[in-house]
C-alpha positions in Angstrom: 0.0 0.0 0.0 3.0 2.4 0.4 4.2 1.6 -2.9 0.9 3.1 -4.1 0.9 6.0 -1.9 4.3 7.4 -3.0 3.6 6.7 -6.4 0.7 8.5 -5.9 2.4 11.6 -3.9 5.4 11.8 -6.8 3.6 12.2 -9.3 0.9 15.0 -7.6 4.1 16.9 -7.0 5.3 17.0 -10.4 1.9 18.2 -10.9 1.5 20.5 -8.2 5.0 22.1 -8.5 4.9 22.7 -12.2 3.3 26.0 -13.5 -0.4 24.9 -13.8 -3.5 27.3 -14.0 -4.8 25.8 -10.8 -2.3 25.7 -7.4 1.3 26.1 -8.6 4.0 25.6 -5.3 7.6 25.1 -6.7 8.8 23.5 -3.9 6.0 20.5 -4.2 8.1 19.3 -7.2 10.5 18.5 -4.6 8.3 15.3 -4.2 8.8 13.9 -7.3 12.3 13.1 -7.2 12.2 12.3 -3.4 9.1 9.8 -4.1 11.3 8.3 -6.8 14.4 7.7 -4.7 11.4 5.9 -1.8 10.0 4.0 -4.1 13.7 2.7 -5.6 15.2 1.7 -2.0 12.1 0.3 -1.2 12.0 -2.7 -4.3 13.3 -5.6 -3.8 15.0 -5.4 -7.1 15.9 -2.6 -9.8 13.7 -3.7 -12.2 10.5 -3.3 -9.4 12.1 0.0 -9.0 12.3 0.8 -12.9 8.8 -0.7 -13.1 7.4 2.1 -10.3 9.1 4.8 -10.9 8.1 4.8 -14.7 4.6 4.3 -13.5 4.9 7.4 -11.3 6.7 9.4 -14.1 4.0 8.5 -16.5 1.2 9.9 -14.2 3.1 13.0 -12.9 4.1 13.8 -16.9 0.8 13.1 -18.2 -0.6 15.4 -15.9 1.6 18.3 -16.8 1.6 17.7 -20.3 -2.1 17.4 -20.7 -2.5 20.2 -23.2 -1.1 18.3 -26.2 -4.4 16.9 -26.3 -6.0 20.3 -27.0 -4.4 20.9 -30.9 -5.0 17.2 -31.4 -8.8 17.8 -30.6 -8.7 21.5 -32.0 -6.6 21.5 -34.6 -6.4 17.9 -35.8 -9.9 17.1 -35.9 -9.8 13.8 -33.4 -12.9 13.2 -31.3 -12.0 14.2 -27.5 -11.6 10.2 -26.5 -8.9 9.6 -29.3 -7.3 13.2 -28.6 -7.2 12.4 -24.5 -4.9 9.8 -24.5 -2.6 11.4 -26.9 -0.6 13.0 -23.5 -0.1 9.5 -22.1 2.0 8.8 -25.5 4.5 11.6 -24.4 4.3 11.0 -20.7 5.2 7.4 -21.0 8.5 9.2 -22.8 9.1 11.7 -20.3 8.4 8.7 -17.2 10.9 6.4 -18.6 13.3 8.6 -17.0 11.4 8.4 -13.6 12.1 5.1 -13.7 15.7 5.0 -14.5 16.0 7.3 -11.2 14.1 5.0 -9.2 16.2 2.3 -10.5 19.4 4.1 -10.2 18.1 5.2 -6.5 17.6 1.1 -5.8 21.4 0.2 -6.8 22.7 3.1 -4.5 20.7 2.3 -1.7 23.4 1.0 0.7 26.0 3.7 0.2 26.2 6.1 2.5 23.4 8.7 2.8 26.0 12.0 1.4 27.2 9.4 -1.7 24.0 8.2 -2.8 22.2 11.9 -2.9 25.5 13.1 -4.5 25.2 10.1 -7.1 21.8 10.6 -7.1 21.6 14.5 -7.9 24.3 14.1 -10.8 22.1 11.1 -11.8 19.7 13.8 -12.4 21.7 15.8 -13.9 22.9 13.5 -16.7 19.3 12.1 -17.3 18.0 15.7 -18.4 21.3 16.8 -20.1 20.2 13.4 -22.3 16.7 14.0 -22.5 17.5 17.5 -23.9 19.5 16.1 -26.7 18.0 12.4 -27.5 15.3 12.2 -30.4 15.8 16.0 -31.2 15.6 16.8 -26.8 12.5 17.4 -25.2 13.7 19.2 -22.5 10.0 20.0 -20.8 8.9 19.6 -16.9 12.8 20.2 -16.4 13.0 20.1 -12.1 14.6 24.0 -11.9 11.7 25.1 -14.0 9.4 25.0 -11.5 11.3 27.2 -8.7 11.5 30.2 -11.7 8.7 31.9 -9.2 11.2 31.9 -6.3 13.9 34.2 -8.2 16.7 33.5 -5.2 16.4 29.8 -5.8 17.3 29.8 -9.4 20.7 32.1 -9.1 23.3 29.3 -9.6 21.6 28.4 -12.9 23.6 31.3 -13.5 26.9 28.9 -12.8 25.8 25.2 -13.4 22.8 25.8 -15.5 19.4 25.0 -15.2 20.1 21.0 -15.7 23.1 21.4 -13.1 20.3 23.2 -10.7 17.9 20.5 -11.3 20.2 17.9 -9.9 21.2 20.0 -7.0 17.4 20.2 -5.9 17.1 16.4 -6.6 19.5 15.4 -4.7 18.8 17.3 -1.8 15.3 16.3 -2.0 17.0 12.3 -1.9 19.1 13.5 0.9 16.1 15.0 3.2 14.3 12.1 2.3 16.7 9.7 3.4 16.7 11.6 6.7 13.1 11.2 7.0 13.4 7.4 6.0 15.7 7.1 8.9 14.3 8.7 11.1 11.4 6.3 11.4 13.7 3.3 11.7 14.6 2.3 14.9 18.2 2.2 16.7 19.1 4.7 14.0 22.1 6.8 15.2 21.4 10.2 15.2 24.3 11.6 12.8 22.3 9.3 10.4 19.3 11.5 10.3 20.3 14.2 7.1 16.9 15.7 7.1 18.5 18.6 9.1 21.9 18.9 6.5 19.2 18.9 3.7 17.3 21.8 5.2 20.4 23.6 6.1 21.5 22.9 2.5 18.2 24.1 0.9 18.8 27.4 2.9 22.4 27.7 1.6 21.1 27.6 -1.7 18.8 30.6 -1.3 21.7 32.5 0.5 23.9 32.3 -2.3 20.8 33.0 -4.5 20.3 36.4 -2.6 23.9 37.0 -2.6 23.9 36.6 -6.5 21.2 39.4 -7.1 22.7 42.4 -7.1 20.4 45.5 -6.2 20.4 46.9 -9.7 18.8 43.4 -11.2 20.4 44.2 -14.3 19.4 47.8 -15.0 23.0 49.1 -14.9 24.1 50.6 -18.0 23.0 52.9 -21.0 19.0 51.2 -21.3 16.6 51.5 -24.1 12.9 51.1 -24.7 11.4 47.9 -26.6 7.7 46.8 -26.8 6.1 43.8 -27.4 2.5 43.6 -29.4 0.5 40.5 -28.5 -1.8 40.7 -31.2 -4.2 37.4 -30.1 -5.8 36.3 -33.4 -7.3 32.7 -33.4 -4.8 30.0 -34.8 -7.3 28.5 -37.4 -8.3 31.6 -39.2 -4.7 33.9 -39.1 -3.6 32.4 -42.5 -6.8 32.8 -44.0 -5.6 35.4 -47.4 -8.8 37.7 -46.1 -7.2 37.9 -42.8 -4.0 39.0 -43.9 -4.9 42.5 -44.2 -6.9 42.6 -40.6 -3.8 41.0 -39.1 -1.1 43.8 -40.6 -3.5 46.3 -39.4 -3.9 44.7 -35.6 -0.7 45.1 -35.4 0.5 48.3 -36.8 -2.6 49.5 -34.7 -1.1 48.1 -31.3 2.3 49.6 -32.8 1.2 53.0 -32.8 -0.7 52.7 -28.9 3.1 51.9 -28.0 4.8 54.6 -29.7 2.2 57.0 -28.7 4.3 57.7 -25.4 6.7 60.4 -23.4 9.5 60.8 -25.6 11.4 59.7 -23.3 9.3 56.1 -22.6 9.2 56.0 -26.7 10.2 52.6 -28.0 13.4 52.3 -30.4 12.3 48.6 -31.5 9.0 46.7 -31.9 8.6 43.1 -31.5 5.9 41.4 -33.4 5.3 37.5 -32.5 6.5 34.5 -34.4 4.6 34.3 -38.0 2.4 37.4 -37.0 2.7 38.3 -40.9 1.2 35.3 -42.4 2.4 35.8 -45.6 5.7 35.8 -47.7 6.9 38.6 -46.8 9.5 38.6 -49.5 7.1 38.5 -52.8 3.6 39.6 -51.0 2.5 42.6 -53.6 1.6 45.1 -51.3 1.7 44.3 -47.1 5.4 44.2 -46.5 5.7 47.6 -48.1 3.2 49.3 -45.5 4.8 47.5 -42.6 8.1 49.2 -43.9 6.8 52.2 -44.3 5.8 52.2 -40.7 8.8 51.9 -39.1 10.3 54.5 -41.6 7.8 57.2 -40.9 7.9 56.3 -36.7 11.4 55.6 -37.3 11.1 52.6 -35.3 12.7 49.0 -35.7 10.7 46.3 -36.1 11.2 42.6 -35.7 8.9 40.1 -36.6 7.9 36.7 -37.5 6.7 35.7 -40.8 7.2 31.9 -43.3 10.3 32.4 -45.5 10.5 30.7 -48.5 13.1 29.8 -51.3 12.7 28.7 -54.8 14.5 25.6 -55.4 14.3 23.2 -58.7 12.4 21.1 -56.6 10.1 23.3 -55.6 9.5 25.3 -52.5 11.6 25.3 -49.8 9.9 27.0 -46.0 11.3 28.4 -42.9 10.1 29.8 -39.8 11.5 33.3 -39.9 12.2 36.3 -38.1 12.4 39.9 -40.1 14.3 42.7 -39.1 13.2 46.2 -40.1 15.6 49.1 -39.0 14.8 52.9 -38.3 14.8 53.8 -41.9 12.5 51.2 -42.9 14.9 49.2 -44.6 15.3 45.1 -44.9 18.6 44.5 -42.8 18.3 40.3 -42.5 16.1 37.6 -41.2 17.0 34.7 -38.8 15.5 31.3 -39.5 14.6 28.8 -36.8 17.5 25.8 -36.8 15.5 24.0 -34.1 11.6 22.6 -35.7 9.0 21.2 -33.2 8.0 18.0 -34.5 4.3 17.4 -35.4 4.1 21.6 -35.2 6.4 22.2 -38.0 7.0 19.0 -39.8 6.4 15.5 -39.3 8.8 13.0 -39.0 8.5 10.2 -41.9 7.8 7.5 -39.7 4.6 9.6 -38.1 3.4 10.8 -41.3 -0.2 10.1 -40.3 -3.6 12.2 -41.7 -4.9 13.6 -38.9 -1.5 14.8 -37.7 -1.1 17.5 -40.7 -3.2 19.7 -39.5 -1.3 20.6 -36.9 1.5 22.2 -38.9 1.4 25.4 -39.7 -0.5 27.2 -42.8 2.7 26.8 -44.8 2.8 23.0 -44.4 6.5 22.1 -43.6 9.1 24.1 -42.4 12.8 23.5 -43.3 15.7 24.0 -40.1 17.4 27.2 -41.3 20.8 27.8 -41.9 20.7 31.8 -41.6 20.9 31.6 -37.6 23.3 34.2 -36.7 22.2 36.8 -34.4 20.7 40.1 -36.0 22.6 43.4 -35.6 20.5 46.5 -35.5 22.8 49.8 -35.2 23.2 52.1 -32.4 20.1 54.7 -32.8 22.4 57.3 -30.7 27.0 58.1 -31.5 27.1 56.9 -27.6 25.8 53.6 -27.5 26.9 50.4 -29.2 25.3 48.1 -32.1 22.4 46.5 -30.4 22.3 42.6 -31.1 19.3 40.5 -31.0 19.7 37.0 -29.9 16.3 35.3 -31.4 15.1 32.2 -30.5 11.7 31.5 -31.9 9.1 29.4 -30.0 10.4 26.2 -28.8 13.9 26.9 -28.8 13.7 29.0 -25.9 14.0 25.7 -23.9 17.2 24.3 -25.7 20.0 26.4 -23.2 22.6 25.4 -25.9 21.0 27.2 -28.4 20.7 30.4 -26.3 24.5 29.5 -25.2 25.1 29.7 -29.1 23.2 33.4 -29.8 25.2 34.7 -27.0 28.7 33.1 -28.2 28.0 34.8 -31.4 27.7 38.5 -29.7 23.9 38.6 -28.8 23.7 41.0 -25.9 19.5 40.8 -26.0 17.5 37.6 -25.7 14.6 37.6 -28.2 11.6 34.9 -27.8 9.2 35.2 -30.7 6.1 32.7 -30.0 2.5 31.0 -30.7 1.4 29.3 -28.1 -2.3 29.7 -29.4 -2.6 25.9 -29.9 -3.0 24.8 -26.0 -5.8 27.5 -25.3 -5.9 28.0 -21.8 -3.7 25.4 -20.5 -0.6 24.8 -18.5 1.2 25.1 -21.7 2.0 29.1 -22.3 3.7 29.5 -18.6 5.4 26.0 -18.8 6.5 27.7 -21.5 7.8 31.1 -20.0 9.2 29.0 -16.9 11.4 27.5 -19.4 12.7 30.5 -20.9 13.1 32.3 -17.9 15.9 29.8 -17.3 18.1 31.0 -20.4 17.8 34.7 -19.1 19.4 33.4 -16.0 21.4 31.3 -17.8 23.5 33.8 -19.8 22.7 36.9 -17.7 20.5 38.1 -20.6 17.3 40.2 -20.5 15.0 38.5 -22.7 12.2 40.1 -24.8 9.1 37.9 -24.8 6.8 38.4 -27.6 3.9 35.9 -28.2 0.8 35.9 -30.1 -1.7 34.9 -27.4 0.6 35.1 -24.2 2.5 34.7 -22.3 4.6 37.8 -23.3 6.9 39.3 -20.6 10.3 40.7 -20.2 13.0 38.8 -18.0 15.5 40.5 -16.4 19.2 38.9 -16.2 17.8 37.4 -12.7 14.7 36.0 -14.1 12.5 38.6 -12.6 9.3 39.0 -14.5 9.3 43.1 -14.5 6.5 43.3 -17.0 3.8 40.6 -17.7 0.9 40.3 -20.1 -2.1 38.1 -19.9 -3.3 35.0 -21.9 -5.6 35.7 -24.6 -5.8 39.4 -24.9 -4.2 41.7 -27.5 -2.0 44.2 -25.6 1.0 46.2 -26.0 3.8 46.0 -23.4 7.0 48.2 -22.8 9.7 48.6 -20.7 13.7 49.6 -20.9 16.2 46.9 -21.1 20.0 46.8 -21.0 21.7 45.5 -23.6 24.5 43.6 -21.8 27.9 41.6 -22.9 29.4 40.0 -20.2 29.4 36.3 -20.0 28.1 34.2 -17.0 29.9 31.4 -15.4 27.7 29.0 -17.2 28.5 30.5 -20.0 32.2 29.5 -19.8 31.3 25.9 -18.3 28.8 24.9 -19.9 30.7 22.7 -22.8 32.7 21.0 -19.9 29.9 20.2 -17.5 28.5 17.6 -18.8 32.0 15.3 -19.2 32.9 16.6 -15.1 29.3 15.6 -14.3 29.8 11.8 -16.0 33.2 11.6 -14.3 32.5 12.5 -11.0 29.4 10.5 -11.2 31.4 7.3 -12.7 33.8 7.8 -9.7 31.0 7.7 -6.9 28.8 5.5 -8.2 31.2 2.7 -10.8 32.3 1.1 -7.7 29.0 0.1 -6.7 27.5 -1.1 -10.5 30.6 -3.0 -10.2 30.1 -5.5 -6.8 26.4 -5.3 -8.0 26.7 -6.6 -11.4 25.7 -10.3 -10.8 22.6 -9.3 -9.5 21.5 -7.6 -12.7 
């Protein structure tokens, strides 16, 4: 009946601690891993454990990722019972890892209680580092992502990343509850009861967090205004040709509210969604030419997201694109997204299944680009330098390589262009922002968060929220950012973390696997 009940309690506090639209506390993801590493040195062997904590991982990650069944149903056209189970697909995925904890959690379970969390937390570690990269990475429900709330607690994602954070709050949560475990056993010596280290460790960690935010959170430095225009047009009708017009017009509309400001709160750059122009931007006949001749006459940049497309002799070839516009209203380059979302940009030939093509976009399939530099917009004043927009469009705001990789190439502003318009009002938009919070903190990055439907916010280097929008509302937000170019820790560590996390795990753990091999 235990077995049950922990399985039961893990997987409620992945649910619980995740962002959610109903009761969201961080600290109840704490559970999850802590339920795991119960449930692991309580089988009698590791393949019970693998068999429960998969079981728990399935029901916790079904929970959370219960809005893929919404586009299915929406979008795809399934009835609701062949669209529900759709989430149990992914959350199998996402639980498998669960139960590789649990099992790893079962072979450790006679080391000493300091080794095994230690083992433990890197285990962690290494199992979302791989989850991030296998299959393309789905690095969703990542354990930091749900303390984003708590900005102090998040700090040293700032040194060891947001995986490398992740495993630090697993372990502790194995460590304090190993010192609960003990402390209901009887004749246990006292020293053996960790639950008071963990606590004192969990405090450390919001110390240093504290210590690491420095009173100007980032506002230091020459800053400038940007606004964001959530322009919340329905998903099923935006690529419509008759809505083409309406949708230039939404948005040069919530362009002007922005601009129509204190000169000194006037915004130098617009950002416009990903594919808020739902058109070619390149050959459309008339649309591009007013949206240039906006920022001209405002003399405002603009960036935006619209399809790209290039002739081949086979055809057509698609990207998911972001446009910049400069002062003078002037083209000056396009990024294209390197990192496609599978069934919501293409569908991998194995999956290639009717119902699932509706939920591409109105393009069909999108290509991975190959123009992904940053994009350089020059200094509007002799005094400042060249600002450089880091974009990462919709889902590759939760890769932190790929942010890693706009800043190594001299992005000193974040940019998030998004849809999230799919999941309606889910879970899904501020899973969403939870994860791209992260790779502010990660790099020491503002981060400019435009989105079609919400959420749309900016960050601060600390992962503040200092200005966010709503979900489902068209609204115009501004505020001053610092374009910044100093490197984080991470930043410097982050190739080599990784290889020092597999070694130092190998060395604590190897012995172990080793006088345990003949039992499995």
């Amino acid at each position: 009946m235990n077995m049950l009940w922990w399985i039961v309690c893990g997987a409620a506090g992945l649910w619980i601690g995740m962002p959610n639209p109903v009761a969201s506390v961080p600290v109840a993801a704490l559970l999850y891993p802590a339920f795991l590493f119960l449930l692991g040195t309580a089988s009698t062997s590791w393949k019970q454990a693998f068999r429960l904590g998969w079981i728990c991982g399935l029901a916790g990650s079904s929970a959370c990722l219960y809005w893929l069944a919404i586009p299915v149903h929406d979008f795809g056209g399934l009835p609701w019972a062949l669209a529900a189970p759709c989430p149990l697909f992914m959350g199998a995925y996402v639980g498998l890892y669960g139960g590789l904890f649990a099992a790893l959690a079962h072979v450790l379970r006679a080391e000493p209680a300091w080794r095994k969390s230690l083992a433990l937390g890197l285990g962690w570690y290494l199992l979302e580092c791989f989850r991030g990269w296998f299959l393309t990475g789905f690095p969703w429900l990542t354990l930091a992502s749900a303390f984003t709330p708590w900005t102090p607690a998040v700090q040293l994602a700032s040194v060891i990343g947001a995986y490398g954070l992740g495993g630090l709050f697993a372990g502790l949560a194995c460590l304090f509850a190993e010192g609960l475990r003990c402390s209901r056993l009887p004749n246990v010596p006292r020293k053996r009861r960790t639950a008071p280290l963990a606590a004192s460790v969990a405090g450390l960690i919001f110390i240093v967090g504290f210590g690491l935010l420095p009173r100007d959170a980032g506002t230091a430095g020459k800053p400038l205004w940007v606004s964001l225009e959530q322009g919340n047009l329905e998903q099923d009708v935006k690529w419509e040709p008759a809505m083409q017009r309406l949708t230039v017009k939404r948005y040069l509309s919530l362009s002007a509210e922005a601009l129509s400001v204190p000169e000194a709160e006037r915004p130098e750059l617009l950002i416009w969604p990903e594919t808020a122009m739902p058109f070619d931007y390149q050959t459309h006949p008339a649309l591009p030419a007013a949206i240039r001749a906006f920022a001209g006459e405002h003399r405002v940049a603009l960036l935006f997201g619209a399809p790209g497309f290039r002739r081949t002799l086979g055809g057509e070839e698609a990207f998911n694109r972001a446009y910049l516009v400069s002062a003078d209203g002037a083209d000056r380059g396009w990024y294209d997204k390197e990192h496609l979302v599978p069934f919501g940009e293409y569908v991998p030939p194995f999956l290639d299944l009717p119902f699932l093509r509706p939920l591409l976009q109105g393009v069909g399939e999108f290509l991975p680009g190959e123009s992904t530099r940053p994009l350089t917009l020059a200094a509007a004043a002799p005094d400042r330098d060249p600002l450089v927009l880091g974009v990462l469009i919709c889902y590759e705001s939760i890769f932190p390589e790929l942010a890693r990789k706009q800043v190594a190439e001299g992005a000193t502003l974040l940019v998030n262009i998004s849809n999230d318009a799919w999941f309606g009002f889910s879970a899904a938009p501020m899973q969403h922002l939870s994860l791209a919070v992260l790779r502010a903190v990660e790099q020491r990055r503002w981060l400019a968060r435009s989105t079609n439907t919400g959420v749309s916010a900016f960050v601060d280097p600390y992962g503040s929220l200092v200005v966010r929008g709503g979900l489902f509302k068209a609204e115009s937000l501004s505020h001053p950012v610092v374009p910044l170019t100093e490197t984080s820790l991470f930043f410097v560590l982050e190739p080599w973390l990784p290889w020092l996390g597999l070694l130092l795990f190998l060395l604590l753990s190897a012995p172990v696997f080793l006088k345990a091999r003949r039992h499995i």
